[in-house]
N, C-alpha and C positions, 0 to 999 in steps of 0.2 A: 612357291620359290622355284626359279628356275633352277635347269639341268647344273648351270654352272655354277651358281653359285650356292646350289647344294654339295655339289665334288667341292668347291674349294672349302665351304665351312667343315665337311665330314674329315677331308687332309688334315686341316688345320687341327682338329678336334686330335684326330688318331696321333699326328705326330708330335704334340704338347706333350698330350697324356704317356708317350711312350718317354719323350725326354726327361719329365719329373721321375716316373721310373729311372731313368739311367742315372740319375742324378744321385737320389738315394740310395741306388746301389754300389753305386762310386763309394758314397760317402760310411755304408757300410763294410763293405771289403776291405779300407782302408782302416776301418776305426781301430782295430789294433796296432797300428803304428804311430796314433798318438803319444804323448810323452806328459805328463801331468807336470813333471819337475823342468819340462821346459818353456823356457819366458818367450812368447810371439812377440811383443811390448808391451810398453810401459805408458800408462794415460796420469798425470797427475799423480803419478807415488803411484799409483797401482798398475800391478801387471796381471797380466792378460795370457794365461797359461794355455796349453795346449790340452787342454783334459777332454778324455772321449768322451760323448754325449753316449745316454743310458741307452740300453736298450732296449724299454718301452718305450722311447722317441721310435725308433725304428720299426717296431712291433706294427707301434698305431699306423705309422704310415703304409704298413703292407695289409692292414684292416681297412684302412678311406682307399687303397687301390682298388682293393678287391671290391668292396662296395662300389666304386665309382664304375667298374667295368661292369659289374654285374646290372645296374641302372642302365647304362649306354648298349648293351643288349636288349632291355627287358621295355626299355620307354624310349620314347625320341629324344635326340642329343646328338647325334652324328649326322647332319646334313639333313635330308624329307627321310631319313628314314623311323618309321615309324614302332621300331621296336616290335618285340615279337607276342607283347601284349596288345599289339593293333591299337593302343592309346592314340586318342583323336581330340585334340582341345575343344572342340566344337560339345564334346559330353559334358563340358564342366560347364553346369547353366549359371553358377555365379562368375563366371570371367566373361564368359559369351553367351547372348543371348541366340534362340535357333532363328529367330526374322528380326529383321533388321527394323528401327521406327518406321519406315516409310510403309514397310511391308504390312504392318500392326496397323496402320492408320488405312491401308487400301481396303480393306473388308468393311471400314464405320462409315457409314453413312450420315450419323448426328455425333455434331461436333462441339456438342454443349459441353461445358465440363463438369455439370453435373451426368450424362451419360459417360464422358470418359472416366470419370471417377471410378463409375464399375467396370473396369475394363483393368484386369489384372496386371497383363501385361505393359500397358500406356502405363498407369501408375508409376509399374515398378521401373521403369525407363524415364518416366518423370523423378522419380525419387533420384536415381544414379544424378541425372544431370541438376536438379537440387543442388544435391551436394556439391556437384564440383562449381558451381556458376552464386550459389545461393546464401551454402551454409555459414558461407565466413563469419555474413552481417546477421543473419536470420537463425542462426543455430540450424544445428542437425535436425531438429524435429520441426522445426518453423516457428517456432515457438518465439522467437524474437532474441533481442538486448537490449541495453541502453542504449536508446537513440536509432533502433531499430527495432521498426514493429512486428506484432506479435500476429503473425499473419495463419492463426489454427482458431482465433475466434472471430465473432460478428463486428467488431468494429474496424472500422478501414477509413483513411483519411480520406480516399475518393472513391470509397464507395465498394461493393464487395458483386457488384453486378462482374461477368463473363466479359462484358467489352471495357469495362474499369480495369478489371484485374489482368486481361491480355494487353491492354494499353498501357500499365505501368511496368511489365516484362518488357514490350517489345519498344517502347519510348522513354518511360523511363518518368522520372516525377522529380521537379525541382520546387519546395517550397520554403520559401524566405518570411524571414519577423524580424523587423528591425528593433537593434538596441533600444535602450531610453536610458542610459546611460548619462546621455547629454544632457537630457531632457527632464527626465527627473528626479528630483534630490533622492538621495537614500533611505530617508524615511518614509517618500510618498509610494516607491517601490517595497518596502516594508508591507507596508498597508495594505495593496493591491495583493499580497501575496497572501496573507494574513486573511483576504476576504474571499481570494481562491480556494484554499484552503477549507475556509469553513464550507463551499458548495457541497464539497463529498464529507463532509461531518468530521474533518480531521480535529483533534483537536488543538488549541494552541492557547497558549497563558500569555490572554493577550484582552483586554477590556471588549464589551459588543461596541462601545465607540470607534475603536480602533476596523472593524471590520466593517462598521456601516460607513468611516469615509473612507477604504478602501473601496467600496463598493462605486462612491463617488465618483472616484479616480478613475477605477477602471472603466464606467460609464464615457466616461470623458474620454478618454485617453485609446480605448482598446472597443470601445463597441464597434466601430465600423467595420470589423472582421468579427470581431466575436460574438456581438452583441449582448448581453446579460451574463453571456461565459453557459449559459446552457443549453445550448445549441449548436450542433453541428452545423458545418458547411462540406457538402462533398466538393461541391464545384470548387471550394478555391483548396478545398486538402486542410479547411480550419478544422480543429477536433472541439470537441464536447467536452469544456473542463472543469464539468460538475460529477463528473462519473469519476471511479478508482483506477482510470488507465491513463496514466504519465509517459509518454514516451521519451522526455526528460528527463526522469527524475522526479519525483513529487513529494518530495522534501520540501520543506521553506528555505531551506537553503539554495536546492536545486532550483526551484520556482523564480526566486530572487535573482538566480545567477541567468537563468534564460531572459528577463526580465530585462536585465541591465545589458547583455551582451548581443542578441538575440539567436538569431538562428540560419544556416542558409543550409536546410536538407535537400539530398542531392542522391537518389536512386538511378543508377547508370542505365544509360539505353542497351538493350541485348539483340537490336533487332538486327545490328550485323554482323552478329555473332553466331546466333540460333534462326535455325531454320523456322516456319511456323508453324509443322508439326513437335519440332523440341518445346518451343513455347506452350504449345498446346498440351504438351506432357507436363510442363510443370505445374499451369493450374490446374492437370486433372489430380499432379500430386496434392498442391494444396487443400484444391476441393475435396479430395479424400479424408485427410488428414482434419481438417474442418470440421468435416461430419461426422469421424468419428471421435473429435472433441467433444461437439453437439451432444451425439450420442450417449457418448462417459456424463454428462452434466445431467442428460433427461433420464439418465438413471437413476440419479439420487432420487433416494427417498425425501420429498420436500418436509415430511413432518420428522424427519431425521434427520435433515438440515437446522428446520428452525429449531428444533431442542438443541442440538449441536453449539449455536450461535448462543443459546443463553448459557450453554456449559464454558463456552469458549469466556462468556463474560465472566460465569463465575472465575473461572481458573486467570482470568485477568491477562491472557496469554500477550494482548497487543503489550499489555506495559513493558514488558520485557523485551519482547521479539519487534521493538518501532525506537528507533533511532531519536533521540530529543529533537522533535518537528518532524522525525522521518517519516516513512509511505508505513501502514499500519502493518506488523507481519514479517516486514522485510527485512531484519536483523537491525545491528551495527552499535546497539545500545553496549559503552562499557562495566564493567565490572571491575572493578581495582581490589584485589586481594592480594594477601599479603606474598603470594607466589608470582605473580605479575594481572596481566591484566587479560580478561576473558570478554569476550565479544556476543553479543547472542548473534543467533545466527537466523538465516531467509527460513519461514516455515511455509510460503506461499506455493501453490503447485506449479513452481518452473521449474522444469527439468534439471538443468546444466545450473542454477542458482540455491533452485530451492530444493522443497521434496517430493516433487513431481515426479521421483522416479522411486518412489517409496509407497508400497503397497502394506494393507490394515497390519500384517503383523511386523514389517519393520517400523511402524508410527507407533504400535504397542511396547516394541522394544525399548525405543526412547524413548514413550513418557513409564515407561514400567520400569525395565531392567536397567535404564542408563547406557544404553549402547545404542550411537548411531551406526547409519552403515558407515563411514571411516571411523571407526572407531569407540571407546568406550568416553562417556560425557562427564564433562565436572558437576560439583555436585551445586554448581550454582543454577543449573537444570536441578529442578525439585522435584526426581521420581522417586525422593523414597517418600513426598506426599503423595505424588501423583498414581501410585502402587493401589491406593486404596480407591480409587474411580471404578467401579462398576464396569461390568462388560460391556452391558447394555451402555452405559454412558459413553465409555471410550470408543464404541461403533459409531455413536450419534455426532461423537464430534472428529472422528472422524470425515465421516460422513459432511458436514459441512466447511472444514479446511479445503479439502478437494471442490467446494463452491466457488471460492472466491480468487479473488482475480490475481494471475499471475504475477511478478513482479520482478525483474530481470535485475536485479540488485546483486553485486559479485558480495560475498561474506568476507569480512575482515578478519586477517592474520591475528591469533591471539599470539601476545606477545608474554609468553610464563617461561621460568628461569629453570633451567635443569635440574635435577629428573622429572619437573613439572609438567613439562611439554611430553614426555614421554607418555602416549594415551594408553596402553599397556597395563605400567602403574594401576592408571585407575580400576584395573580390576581388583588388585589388591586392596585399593581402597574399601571396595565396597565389600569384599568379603570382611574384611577386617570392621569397617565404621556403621556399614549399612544394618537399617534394623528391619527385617522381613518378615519378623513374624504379623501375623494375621491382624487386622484392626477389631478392637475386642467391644463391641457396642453395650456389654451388660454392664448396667450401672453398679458404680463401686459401693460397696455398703457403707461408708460412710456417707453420700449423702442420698441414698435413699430415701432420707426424710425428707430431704431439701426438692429432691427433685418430683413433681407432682403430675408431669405429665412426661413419662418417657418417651413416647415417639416423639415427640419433641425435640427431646433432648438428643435422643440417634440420630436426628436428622441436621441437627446443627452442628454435633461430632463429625457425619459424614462432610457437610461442606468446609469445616473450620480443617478437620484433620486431611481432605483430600483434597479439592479442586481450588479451595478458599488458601493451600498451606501458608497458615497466617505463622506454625511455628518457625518457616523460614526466616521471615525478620526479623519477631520477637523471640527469641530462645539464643542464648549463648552457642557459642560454638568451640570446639578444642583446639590445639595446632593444629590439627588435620584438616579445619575448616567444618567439621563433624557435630552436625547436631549432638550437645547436650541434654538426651534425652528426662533426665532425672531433674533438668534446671528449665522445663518447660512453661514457656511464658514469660522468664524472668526478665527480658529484653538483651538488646543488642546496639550494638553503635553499626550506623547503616550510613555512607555520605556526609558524616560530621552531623548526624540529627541519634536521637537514643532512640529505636524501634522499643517504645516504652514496657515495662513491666505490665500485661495484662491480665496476672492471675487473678484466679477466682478473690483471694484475700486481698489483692492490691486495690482491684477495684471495688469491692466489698466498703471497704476503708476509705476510698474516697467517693464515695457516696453516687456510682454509679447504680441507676436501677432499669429495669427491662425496656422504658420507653425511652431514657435518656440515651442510655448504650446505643437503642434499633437506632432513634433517630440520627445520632453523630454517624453510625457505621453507611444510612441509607441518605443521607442529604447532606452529611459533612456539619450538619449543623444541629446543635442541642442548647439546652438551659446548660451545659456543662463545658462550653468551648464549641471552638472550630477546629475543621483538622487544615492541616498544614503540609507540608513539603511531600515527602512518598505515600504518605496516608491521604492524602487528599488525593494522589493521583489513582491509588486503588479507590476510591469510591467513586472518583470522575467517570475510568474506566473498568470499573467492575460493581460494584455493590449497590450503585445508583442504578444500576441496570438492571438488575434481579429485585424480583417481589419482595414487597414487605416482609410476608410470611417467614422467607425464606433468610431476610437477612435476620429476620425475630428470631428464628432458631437459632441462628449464630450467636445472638446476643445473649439468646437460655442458656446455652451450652457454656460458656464464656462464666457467665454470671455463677451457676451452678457448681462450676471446676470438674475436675474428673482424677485419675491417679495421677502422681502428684500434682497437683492443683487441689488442693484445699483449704477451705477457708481456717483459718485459726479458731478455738472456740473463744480466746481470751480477744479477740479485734474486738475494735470498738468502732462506727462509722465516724468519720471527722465529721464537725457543723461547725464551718467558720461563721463567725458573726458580723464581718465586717468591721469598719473604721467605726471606733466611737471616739465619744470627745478625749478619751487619754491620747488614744494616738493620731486624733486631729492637731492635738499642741505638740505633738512630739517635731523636732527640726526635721527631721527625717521626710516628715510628709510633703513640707514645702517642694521638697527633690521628688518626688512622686507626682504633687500636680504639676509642678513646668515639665515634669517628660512622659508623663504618664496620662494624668489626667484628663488634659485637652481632647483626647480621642477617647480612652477607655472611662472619660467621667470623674467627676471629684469625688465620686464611691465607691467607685472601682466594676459600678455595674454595666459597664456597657455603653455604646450610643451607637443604636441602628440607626444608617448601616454604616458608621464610618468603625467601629473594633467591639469587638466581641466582648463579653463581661470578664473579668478578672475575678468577683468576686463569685465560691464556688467551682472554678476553671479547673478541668481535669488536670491538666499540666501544672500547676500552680499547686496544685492538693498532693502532686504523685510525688511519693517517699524519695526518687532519684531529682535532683533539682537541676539537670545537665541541658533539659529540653528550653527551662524557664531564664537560662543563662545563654544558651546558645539563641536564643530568641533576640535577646537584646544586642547582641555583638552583631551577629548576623543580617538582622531586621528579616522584613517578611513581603513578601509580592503575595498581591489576592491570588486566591484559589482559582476563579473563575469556573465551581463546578453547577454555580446558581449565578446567572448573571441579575437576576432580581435579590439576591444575597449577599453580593460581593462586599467584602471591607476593603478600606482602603488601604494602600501599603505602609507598612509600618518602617519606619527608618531605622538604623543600627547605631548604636551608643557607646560605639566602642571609645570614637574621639569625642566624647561629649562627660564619661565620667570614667574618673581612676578606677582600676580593680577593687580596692577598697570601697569606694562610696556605693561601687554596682553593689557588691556583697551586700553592703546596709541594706541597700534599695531593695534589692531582690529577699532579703531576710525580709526584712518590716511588710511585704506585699503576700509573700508565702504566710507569716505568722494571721496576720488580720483576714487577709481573704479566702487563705485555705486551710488553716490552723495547723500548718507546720511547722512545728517549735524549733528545730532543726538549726541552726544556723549555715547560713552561707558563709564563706570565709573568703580572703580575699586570694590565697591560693588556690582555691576552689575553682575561680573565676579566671586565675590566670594561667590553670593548664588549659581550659575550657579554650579561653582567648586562644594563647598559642600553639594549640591543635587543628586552630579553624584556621589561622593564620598562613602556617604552614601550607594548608591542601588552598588556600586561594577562596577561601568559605568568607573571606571578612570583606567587606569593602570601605569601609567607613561608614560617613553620613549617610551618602544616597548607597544601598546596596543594590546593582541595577542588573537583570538578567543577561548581558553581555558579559559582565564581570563574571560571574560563574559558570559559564562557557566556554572562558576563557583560561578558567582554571587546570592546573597541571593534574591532569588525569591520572599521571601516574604513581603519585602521591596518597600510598595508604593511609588515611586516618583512622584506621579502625581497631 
């Protein structure tokens, strides 16, 4: 600073500082000549009195004088001078570095960026201008966004070479995909998405027809840039979209909508912006940052990983944390409770998305104690199963979450109704509802007889009661949304389906036994039924995945019961007999083979592979008959977790027979083929109807997965 216009800033400084003084002391000296009872004016009916201001106003302001002169002696503040503490800005190394870039670059000879990477200084001057040039699109850490790549791992649209990665800073990268909008119909974009999709093993409820002429399509349509879809192109910037990295979006929704819109990505040139040693700073930033991603990845433990991965399967985490068709991990899935509605959230390692910035004992916290870092979790996160995971296990899946691939998905606003939203509450909840004591593995004396092979039986308690918490859907719950621990098993209404009764005595009674159980719980498919709607999607994504053995214990444990869960000593097992000639003449049956028959058979056993046996059928035999009702109103889309299994879709009957006739139908099918004496009734049928009604569960005839999509989410049926 020069001579002058240091004197003039230091005048300026001194003679401010002395007027606000005079100011106050005016207004001091005076203050007793205020008048409280007299009127200045009048604003609107109200006046505006002369009352003296306190004198702690006056106080404070001879306290910020005297601090403020005691600073303009002690630091710089009045013109170059430098105060009498010789304070020099040049000492603060975070506002000012001591050499300037150029100066840091004159001593390097090699201008790789993997040598400037080690280079402390270049880095941390690469990071600064990051930030200011970079972090908008790429985040703070580089780590990426939607529609912005993730520039801290191996893949790069053109390529991750020193002259790729200088050349898209200082030039810049424009890459275009045209619509097909025009081009092609909606369903043939469907398809193509539907077969993208299946490349990285997403899943989708959608026939293997459907993906092999998508495959067609895209063949035709998309191979002269993409070719097969699994293959990169550096040279034109096409990506690899058989792997889990979407820089779209990789949703079927997302997918579809790039599909039909297309794309014109557009990275600004910087070259006349930044110098080429700034450039050179930033990919020493990147290449740093890179390789100490590298690094954090080559640290897992791999055999800590792949246990991780099968725990991840057991505990079924994608079901939850993946959006219907969404990217696996990434949130967005709702939950509609009777307080409003709860969102799951990104568990992928993105920093600013996901929990990329959460280390082993904040990940313990959340699935242990129920406390994210913002705050305490609903209890539609199940850590008071997840409580009972093992150290060893919660390290290992640890340990493999932090594998997989980021996902820059922003988490959705839950939208729950006051005091619900207040995360706070939930501490209370949990002191009050949560059950902490210890998970008790010594078998209860009463079925010690039953039970013949304990480690068995421990080991099917561990996954049913922890990673498996199957009592989250089946077991009742209170106002509080609070497991009913005393009514365990008894079931639950779950999305307009019953998460059915599966105690020891329910299944006992309908004639479940250890191969029938393993088989439905391990392929969806038994001599005793098929599963269907959220059951089917746990064994798609969870229990089809884990060993035999493993889901065997589940079904020992299960079978066997535990406290409360035991079997009755007076049960007796049902043995339906099927249709004989009385109820072949009965008029009844006639309305069973025109709607029934033609697929499940004129015996009700079956016809692989168009529908599953009715006669014997879990659901048909089970004491609640809400599943065997909501079956027909609803209809059914295949499961699609065996594509050499699949049945065909069953259509809904809602406009096809009165509430009355259903009942008969549904009684006369429950009596013969599950020997449930029970009757249905036709109010039975018609709260059924008009609960599914209401949430958008019915569709008619065809009941088509659009329609249920499309239905009003915010609508509790539970």
């Amino acid at each position: 600073m020069s001579n002058f216009w240091s004197l003039w800033a230091a005048i300026g400084t001194i003679v401010f500082f002395i007027l606000m003084v005079a100011v106050v002391v005016k207004y001091w000296r005076n203050n007793h000549l205020a008048d409280k009872e007299r009127v200045l004016d009048t604003f609107d009916g109200i006046d505006e009195n002369d009352a003296p201001p306190p004198r702690l106003l006056f106080t404070s302001y001879f306290i910020a004088f005297a601090i403020s002169l005691g600073y303009l002696i002690l630091y710089p503040g009045i013109g170059s001078w430098q105060g009498l503490m010789g304070y020099d800005q040049a000492n603060d190394k975070l506002s000012s570095p001591n050499t300037s870039l150029d100066q840091q670059f004159a001593a390097i000879s090699d201008n790789s960026l993997a040598s400037l990477s080690n280079n402390t200084d270049i880095v941390s001057s690469g990071r600064m201008l990051f930030q200011t040039h970079c972090a908008a699109c790429h985040r703070n850490n580089a780590q990426g966004a939607k529609h912005f790549p993730n520039l801290i791992d191996n893949e790069w649209l053109y390529g991750g070479s020193d002259d790729a990665i200088i050349h898209s800073i200082e030039l810049g990268r424009n890459g275009a995909m045209p619509g097909w909008i025009d081009v092609l119909r909606p369903d043939e974009i469907s398809k193509i998405s539907y077969y993208l999709a299946s490349l990285n093993q997403a899943h989708t409820d959608v026939p293997e027809v459907k993906v092999e002429l998508g495959k067609e399509l895209f063949i035709k349509t998309c191979s002269s840039c993409h070719g097969d879809g699994t293959v990169a192109n550096i040279e034109l910037g096409v990506p690899d979209l058989s792997d889990n990295i979407w820089l779209h979006g990789g949703s079927i929704e997302e997918i579809q909508h790039t599909i039909r819109a297309g794309l014109n990505n557009v990275m600004p040139a910087f070259g006349d912006q930044l110098t080429q040693n700034e450039i050179l700073a930033i990919g020493a930033y990147i290449t740093k940052a890179r390789r100490d991603s590298d690094t954090r990845l080559a640290n897992l433990d791999p055999a800590a990983v792949q246990r991780g991965e099968y725990l991840a399967y057991g505990g079924d985490c994608v079901a939850c944390h993946s959006a219907e068709g969404g990217e696996p991990f990434a949130g967005g899935l709702p939950f509609v409770t009777p307080f409003g509605t709860i969102y799951s959230t990104n568990i992928t390692p993105h920093v600013s998305e996901g929990i990329g910035g959460y280390d082993y004992d904040d990940f313990r916290a959340a699935l242990v104690d129920g406390k994210g870092q913002h705050g305490y979790l609903y209890p539609a996160m199940p850590f008071t199963s997840y409580q009972y995971v093992t150290e060893q296990d919660m390290r290992d899946l640890w340990e493999y979450m932090q594998s997989i691939a980021a996902v820059p998905r922003k988490n959705d606003r839950n939208a729950m109704m006051f005091p619900s939203n207040i995360r706070l509450g939930l501490l209370a909840w949990d002191i009050v509802f949560a059950d902490r004591s210890p998970i008790d593995y010594e078998v209860p004396t009463e079925i010690k007889d039953v039970v013949d092979d304990v480690a068995k039986w421990q080991l099917g308690k561990y996954w049913v009661a922890g990673l498996g918490h199957c009592s989250e859907c089946h077991t009742p719950r209170n106002i509080a949304q609070a497991l009913v621990n005393e009514k365990i098993f008894q079931g639950n209404l779950i999305d307009g389906w019953n998460a059915p009764n599966i105690t020891a005595n329910e299944l006992y009674i309908d004639g479940w036994d250890l191969k029938s159980l393993t088989d439905f719980l391990h392929t969806g498919h038994s001599d005793k039924g098929t599963a269907f709607a959220g059951m089917a999607d746990v064994i798609k994504n969870s229990l089809s995945l884990m060993t035999r053995d493993d889901v065997e214990s589940m079904s020992y444990y299960l079978l066997s019961g535990d406290n409360y869960n035991f079997i009755d000593k007076n049960a007796v097992p049902l043995e339906p007999q099927g249709f004989d000639d009385a109820s072949y003449a009965q008029e009844i049956y006639a309305t069973y083979n025109q709607t029934c028959g033609a697929c499940h058979g004129a015996d009700g056993k079956g016809r692989d592979p168009i529908a599953p046996t009715l006669l014997n059928n879990g659901i048909i035999m089970h004491s609640d008959p809400f599943n065997t009702i909501a079956v027909t109103i609803r209809g059914l889309q295949p499961t699609y977790i065996d594509k050499d299994r699949n049945f065909m879709p069953m259509a809904s009957f809602e406009d096809i027979l009165s509430d009355t006739r259903l009942a008969e139908l549904i009684t006369f099918v429950r009596l013969h083929l599950g020997a449930r004496e029970e009757p249905v009734t036709a109010n039975d049928v018609k709260e059924v109807r008009e609960m599914l009604e209401k949430a958008g569960y019915s569709g008619g005839l065809h009941m088509t997965p659009d329609m249920y999509d499309r239905r009003d989410r915010n609508i509790n049926v539970n």
